[in-house]
N, CA, C and O of each residue as an XYZ file, in Angstrom:
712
protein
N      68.532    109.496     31.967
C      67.601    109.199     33.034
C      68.110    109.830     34.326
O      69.291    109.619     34.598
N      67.348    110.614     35.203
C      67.381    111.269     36.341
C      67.986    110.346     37.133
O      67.397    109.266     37.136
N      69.175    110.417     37.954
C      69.289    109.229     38.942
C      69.513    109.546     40.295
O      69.917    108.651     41.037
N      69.251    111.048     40.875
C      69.551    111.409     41.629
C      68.627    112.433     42.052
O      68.461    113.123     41.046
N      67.809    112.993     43.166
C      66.948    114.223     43.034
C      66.926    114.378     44.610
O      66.896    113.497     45.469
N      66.954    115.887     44.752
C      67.358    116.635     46.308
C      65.598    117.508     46.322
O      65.542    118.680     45.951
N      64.771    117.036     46.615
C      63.408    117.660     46.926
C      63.456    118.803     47.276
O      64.563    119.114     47.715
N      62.352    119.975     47.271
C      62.116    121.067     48.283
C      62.357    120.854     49.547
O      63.005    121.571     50.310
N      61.828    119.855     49.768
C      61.811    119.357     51.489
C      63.072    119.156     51.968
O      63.294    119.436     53.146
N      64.080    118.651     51.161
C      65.271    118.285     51.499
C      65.193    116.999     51.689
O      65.973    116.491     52.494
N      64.250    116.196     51.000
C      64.440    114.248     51.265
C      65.217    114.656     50.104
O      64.948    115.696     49.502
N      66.385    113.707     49.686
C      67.094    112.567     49.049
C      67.217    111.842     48.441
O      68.176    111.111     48.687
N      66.298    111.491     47.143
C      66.210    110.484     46.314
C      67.327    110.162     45.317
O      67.779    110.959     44.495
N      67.681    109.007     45.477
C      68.778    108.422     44.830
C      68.137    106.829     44.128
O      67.749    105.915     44.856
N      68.136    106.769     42.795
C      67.154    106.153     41.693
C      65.523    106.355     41.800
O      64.761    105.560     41.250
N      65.021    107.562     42.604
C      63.524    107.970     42.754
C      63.782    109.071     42.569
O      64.618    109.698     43.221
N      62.781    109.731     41.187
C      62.673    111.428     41.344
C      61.930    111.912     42.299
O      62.201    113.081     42.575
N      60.378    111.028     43.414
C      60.139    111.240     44.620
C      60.476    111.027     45.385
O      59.568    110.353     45.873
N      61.399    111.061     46.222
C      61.742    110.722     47.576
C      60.751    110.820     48.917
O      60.475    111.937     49.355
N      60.435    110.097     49.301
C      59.596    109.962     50.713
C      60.087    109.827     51.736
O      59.368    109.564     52.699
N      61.359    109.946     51.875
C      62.299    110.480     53.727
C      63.318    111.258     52.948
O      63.264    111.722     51.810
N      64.368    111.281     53.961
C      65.351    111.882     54.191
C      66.397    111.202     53.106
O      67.032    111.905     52.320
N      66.504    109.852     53.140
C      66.940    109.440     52.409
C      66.668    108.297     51.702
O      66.849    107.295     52.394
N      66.308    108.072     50.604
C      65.104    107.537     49.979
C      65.934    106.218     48.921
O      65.333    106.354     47.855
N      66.685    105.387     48.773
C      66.930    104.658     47.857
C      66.471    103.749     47.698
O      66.206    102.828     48.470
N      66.169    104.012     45.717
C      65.603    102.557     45.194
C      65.771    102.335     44.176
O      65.808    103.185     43.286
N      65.955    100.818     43.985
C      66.741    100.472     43.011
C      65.726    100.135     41.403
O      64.795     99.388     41.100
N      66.297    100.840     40.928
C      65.460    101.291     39.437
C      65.413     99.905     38.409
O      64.483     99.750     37.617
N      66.333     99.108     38.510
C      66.186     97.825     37.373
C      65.243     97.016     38.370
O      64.705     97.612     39.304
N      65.001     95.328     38.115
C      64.669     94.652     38.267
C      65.275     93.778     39.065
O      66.485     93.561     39.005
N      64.231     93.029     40.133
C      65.236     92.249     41.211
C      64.257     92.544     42.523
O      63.166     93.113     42.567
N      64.886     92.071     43.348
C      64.219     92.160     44.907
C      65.824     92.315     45.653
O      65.702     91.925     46.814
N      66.696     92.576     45.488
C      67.967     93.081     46.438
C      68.575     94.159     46.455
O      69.598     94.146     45.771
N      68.293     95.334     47.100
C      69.034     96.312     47.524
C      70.091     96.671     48.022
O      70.090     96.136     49.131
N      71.359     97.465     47.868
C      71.620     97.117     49.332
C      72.623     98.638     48.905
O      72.842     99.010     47.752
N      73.169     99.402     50.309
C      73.998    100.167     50.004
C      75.333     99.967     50.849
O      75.578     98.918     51.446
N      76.203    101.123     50.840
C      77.361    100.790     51.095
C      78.215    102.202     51.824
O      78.080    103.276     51.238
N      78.962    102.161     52.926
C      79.428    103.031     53.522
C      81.012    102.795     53.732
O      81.536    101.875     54.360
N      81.585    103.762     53.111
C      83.411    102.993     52.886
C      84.256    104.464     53.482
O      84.102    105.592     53.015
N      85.156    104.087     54.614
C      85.717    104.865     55.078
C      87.012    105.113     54.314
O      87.233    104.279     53.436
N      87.861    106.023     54.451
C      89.313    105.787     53.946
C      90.258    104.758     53.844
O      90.932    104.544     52.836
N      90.326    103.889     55.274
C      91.083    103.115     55.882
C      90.268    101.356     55.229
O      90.437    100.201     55.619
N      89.324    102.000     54.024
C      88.557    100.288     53.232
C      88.051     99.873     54.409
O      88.549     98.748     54.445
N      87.460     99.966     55.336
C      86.587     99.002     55.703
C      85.420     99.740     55.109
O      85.434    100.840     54.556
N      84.245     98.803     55.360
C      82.914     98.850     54.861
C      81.922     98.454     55.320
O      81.896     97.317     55.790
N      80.593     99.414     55.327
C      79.467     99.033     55.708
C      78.606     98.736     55.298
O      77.905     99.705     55.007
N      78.013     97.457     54.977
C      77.202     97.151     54.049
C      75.625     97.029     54.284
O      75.441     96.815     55.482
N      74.522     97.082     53.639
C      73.361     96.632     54.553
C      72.232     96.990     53.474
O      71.964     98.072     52.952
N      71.696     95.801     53.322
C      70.894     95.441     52.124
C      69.541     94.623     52.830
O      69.512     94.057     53.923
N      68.324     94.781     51.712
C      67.356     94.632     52.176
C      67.191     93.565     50.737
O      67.862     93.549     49.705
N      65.584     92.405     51.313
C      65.491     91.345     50.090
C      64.487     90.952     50.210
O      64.375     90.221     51.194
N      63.116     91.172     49.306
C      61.917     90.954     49.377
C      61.327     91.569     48.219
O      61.930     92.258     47.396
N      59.771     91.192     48.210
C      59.219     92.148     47.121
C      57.874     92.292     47.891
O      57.383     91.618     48.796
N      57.403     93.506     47.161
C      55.921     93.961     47.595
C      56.043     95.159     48.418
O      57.085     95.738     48.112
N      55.566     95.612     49.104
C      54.964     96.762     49.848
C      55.316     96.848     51.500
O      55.389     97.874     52.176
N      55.511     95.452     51.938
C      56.109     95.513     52.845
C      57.432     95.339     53.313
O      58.053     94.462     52.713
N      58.204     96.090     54.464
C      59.617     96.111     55.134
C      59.413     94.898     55.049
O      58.283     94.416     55.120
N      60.727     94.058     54.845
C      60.999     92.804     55.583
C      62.552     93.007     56.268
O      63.095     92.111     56.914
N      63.073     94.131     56.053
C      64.338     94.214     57.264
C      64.533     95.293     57.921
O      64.170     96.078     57.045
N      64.966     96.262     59.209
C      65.312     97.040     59.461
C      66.242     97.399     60.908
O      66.082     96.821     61.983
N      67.119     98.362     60.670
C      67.958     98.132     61.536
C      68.147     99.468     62.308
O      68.553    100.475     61.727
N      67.861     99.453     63.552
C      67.944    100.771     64.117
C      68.691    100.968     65.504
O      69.132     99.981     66.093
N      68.830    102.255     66.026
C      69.401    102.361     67.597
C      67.997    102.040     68.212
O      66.915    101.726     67.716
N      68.342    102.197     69.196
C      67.213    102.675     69.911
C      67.484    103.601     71.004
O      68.689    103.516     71.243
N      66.736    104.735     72.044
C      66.927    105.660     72.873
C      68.186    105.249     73.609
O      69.090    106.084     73.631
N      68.422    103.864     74.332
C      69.500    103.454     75.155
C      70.746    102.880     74.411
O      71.759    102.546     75.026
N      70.594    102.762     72.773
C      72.250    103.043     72.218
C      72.210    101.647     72.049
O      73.274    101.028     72.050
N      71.112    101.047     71.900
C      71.132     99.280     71.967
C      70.819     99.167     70.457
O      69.766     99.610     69.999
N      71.960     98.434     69.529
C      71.581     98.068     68.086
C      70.060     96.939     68.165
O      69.777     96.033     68.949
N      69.461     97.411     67.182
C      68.332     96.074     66.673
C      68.117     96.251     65.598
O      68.291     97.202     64.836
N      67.369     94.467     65.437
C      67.004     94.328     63.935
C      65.835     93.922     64.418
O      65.510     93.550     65.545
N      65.076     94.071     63.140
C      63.692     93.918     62.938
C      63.520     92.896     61.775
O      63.555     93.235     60.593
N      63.362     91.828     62.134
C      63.612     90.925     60.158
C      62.460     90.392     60.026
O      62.115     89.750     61.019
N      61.630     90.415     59.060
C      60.105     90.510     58.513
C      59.637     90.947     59.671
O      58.983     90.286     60.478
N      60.039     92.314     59.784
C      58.966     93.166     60.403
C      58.983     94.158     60.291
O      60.141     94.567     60.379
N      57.933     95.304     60.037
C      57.747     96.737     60.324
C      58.400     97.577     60.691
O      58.525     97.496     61.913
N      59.180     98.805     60.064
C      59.887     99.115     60.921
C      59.455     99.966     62.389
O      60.339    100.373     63.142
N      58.164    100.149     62.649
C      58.027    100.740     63.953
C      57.235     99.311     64.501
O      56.359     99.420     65.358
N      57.569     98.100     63.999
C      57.737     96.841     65.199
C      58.449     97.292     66.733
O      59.612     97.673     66.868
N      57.668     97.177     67.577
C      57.530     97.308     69.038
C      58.771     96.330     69.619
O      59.533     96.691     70.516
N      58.818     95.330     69.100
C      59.705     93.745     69.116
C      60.506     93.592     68.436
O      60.174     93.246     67.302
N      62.087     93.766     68.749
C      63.059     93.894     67.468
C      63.506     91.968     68.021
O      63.590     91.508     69.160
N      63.727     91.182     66.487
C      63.692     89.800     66.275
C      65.674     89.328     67.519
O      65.946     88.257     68.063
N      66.351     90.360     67.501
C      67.683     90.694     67.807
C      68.352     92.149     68.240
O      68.461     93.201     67.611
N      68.772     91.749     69.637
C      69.383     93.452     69.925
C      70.610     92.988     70.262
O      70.842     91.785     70.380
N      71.536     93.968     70.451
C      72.808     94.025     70.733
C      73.256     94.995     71.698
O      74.128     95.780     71.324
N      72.813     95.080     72.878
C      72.730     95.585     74.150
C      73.867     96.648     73.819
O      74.880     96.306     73.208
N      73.618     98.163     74.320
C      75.106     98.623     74.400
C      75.970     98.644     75.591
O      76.957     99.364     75.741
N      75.334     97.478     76.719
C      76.389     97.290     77.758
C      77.008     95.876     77.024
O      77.662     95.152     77.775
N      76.896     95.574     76.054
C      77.638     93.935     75.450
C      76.361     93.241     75.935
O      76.011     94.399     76.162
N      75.600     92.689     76.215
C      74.449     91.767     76.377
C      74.234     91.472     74.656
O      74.668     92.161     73.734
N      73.394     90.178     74.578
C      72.795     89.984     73.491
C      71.508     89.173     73.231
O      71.565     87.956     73.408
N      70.521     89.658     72.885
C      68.860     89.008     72.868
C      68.553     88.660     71.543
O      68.524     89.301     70.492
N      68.265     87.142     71.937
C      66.884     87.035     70.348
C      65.917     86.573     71.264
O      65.895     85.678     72.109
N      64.933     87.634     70.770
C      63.517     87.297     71.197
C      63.327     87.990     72.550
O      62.437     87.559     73.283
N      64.284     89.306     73.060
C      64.623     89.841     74.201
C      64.668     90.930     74.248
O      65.802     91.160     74.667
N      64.002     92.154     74.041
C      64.581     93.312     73.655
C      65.239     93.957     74.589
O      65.784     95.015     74.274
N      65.344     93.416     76.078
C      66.215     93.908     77.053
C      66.934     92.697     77.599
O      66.178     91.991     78.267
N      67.753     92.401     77.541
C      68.493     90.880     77.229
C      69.286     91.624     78.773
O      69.730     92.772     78.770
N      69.329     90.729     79.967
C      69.975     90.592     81.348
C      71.164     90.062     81.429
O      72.002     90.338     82.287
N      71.293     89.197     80.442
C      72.432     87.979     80.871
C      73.535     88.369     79.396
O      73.178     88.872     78.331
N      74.685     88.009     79.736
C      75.805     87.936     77.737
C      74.567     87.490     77.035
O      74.035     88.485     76.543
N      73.975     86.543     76.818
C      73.409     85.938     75.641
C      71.924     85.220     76.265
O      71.936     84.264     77.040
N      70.651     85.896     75.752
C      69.561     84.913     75.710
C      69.040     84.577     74.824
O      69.190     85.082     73.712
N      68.316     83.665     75.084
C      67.171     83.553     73.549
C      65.381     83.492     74.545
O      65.206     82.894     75.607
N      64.766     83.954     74.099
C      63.543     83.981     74.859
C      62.156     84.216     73.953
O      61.866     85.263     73.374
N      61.417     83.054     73.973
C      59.993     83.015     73.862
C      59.616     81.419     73.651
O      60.417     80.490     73.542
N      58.406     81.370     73.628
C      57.897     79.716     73.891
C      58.111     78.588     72.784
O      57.597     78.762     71.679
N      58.751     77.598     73.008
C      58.882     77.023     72.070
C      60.796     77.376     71.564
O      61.387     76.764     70.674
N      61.437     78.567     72.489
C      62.675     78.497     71.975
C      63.600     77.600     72.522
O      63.556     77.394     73.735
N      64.702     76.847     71.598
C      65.699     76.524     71.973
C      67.031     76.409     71.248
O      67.032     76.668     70.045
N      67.928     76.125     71.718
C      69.402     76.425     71.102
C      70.274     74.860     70.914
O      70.645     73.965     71.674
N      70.349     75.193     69.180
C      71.151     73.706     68.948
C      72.457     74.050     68.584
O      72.873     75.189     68.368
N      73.172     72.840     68.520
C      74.505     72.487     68.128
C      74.861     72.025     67.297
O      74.380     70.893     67.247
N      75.674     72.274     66.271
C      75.375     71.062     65.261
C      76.849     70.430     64.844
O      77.709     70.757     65.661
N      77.247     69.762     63.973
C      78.075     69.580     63.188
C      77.468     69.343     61.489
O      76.270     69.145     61.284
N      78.125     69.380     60.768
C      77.865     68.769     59.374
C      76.781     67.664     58.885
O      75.932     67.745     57.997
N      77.097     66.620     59.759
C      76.454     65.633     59.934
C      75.319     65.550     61.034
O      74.187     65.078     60.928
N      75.940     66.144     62.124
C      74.798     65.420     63.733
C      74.128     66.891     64.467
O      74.605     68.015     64.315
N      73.101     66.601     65.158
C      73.331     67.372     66.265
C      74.064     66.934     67.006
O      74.314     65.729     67.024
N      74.535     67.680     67.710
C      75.647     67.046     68.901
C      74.886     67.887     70.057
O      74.997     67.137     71.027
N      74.029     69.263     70.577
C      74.017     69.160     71.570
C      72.776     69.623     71.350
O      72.439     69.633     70.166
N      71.653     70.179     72.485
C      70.373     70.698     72.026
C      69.989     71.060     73.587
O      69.787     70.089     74.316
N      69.855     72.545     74.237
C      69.044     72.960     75.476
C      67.985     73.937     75.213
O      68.145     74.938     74.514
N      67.055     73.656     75.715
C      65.730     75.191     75.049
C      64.415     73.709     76.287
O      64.534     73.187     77.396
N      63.430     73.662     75.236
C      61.953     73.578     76.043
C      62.112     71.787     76.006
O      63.154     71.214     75.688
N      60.948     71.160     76.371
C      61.167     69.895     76.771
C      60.299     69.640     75.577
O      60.914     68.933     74.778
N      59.145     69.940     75.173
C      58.493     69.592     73.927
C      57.885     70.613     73.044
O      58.175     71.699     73.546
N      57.299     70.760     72.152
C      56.794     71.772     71.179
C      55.656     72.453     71.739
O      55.455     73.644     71.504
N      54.733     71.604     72.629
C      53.542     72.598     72.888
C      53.505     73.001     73.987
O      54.423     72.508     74.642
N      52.811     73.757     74.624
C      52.094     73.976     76.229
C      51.639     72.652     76.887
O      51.295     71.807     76.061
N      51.577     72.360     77.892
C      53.563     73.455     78.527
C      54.212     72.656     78.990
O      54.223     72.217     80.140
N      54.983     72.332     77.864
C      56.447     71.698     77.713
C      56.871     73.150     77.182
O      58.025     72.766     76.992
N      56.907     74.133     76.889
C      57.377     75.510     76.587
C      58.282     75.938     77.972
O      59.279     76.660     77.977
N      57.671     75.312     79.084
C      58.314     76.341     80.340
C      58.624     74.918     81.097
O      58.067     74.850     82.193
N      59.305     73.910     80.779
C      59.987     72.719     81.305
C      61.147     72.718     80.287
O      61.166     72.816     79.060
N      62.369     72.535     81.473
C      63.860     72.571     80.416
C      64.269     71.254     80.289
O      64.168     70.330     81.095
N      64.948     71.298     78.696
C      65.255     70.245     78.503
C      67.355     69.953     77.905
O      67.832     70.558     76.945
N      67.897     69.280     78.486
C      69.564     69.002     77.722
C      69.481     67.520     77.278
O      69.167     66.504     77.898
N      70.002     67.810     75.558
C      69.979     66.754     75.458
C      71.797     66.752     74.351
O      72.241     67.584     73.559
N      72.399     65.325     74.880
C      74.135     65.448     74.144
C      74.116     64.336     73.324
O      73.948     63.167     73.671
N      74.333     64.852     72.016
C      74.459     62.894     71.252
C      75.826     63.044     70.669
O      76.488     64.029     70.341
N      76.003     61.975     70.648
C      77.533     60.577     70.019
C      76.861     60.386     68.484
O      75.791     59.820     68.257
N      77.684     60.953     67.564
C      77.175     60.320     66.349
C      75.750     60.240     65.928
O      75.296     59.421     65.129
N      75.084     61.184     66.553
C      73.490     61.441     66.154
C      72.642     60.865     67.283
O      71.621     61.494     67.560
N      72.918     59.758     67.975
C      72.411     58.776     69.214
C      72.257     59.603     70.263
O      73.258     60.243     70.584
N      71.243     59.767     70.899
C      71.451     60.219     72.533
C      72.179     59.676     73.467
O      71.998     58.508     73.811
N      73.120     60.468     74.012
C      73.762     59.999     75.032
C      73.371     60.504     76.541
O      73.160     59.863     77.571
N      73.359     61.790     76.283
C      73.096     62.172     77.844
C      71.860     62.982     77.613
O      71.708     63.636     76.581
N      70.867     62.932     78.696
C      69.292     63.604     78.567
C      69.259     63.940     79.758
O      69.332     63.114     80.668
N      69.140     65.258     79.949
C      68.494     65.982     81.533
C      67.262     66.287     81.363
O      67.154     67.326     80.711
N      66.079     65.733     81.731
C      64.459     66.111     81.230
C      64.016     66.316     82.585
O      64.098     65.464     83.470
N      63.489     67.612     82.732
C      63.076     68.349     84.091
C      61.390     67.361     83.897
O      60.714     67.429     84.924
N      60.796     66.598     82.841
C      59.461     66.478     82.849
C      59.367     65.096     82.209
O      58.468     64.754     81.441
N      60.343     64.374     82.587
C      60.458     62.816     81.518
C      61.755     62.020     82.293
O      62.130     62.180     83.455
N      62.192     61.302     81.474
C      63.393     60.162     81.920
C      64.678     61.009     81.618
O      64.819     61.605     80.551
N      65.605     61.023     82.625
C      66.941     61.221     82.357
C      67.647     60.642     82.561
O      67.569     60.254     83.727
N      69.113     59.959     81.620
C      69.395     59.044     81.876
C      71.541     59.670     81.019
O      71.884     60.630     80.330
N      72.187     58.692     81.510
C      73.558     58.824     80.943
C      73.949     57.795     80.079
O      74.539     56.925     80.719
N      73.872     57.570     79.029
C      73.913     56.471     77.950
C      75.523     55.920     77.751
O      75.683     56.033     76.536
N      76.923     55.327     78.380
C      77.955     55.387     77.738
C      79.061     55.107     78.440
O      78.780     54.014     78.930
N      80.140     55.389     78.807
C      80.989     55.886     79.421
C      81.106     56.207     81.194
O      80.222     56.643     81.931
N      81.943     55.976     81.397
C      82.059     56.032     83.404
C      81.238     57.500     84.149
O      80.972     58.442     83.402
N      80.940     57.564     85.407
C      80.159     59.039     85.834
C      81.118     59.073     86.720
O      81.279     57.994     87.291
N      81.930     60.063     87.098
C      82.457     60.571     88.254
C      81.509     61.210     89.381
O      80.987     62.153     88.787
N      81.010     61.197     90.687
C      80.778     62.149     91.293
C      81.960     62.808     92.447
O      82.327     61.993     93.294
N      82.350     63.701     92.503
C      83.645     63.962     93.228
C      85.068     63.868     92.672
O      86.107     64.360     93.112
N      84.851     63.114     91.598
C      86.464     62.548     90.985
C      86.168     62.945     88.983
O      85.374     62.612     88.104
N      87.169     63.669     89.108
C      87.449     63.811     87.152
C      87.978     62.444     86.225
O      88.049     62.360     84.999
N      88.365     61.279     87.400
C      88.770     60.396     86.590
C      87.815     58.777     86.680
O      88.301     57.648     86.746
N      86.479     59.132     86.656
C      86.174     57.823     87.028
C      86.657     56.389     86.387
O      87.200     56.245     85.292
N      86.323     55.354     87.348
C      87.098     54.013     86.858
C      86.176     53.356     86.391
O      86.342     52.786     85.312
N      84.990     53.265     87.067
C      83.853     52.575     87.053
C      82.336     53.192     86.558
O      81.992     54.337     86.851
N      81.575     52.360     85.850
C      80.305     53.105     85.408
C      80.050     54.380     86.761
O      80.174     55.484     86.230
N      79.742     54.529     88.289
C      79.471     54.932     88.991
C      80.274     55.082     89.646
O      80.096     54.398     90.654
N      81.649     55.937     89.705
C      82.343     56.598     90.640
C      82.498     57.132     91.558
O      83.250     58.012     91.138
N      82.291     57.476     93.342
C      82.219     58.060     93.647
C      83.195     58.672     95.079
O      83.404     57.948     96.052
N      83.647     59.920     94.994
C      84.504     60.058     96.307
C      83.980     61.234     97.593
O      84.639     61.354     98.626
């Protein structure tokens, strides 16, 4: 069986006797996981595999003009909106394709949890699921799964626990202040 074919055109097929780009791999048995592999002298390795079935991309990973890594995950690869970039000044975006700050996450309805094994332990992003609690911020810190501390820009905030310092790192009393 043919497992390799270099076109007129100069596409590349590796398990396709047609190749349709430059470099064309596909995997000839059965399955939905691809993936290939780039190994320098010195053993490290680059790995990067794709996992789906049907007709459409569901991963892709590209530069872009300004040298900024992205992924595209269930999406197209000439998706306009990469899901994750990796800035090439160090920045990093989900949901950002020009990410300002080290680290954002951005669109309605996003927010960023904490977890442990067992609990959330911390949770900051939107104040509720719909419009518009989307563009009201919300912190919320729990003890063993319980809320303890809630900052709600659009509701009750409150400190559930333990002494508050204002001015002092060591408070004595529920309400500390110097």
């Amino acid at each position: 069986t043919e497992r390799m074919r270099i076109s007129a055109d100069g596409n590349v097929g590796i398990g396709t006797s047609s190749p349709s780009s430059e470099l064309h791999i596909e995997k000839a048995i059965s399955g939905d996981e691809s993936q290939f592999r780039i190994t320098n002298g010195a053993g490290a390795t680059l790995r990067m595999g794709i996992t789906g079935s049907g007709t459409n991309e569901h991963a892709h990973i590209k530069t872009d003009s300004a040298e900024n890594l992205e992924f595209h995950i269930g999406q197209a690869a000439n998706s306009a909106s990469p899901n994750v970039v990796f800035a090439s000044g160090g920045n990093v975006g989900i949901g950002d394709s020009n990410p300002a700050e080290k680290f954002t996450i951005k669109g309605d309805g996003a927010r960023m949890t904490i977890s442990s094994n067992d609990y959330e332990v911390a949770m900051l992003g939107r104040r509720g699921s719909s419009a518009p609690n989307w563009d009201r911020g919300y912190l919320r810190m729990k003890y063993d799964g319980a809320n303890t501390i809630v900052l709600d820009t659009g509701g009750v905030s409150y400190l559930n626990g333990g002494n508050v310092g204002i001015g002092t790192t060591s408070p004595t009393y529920l309400l500390d202040m110097e």
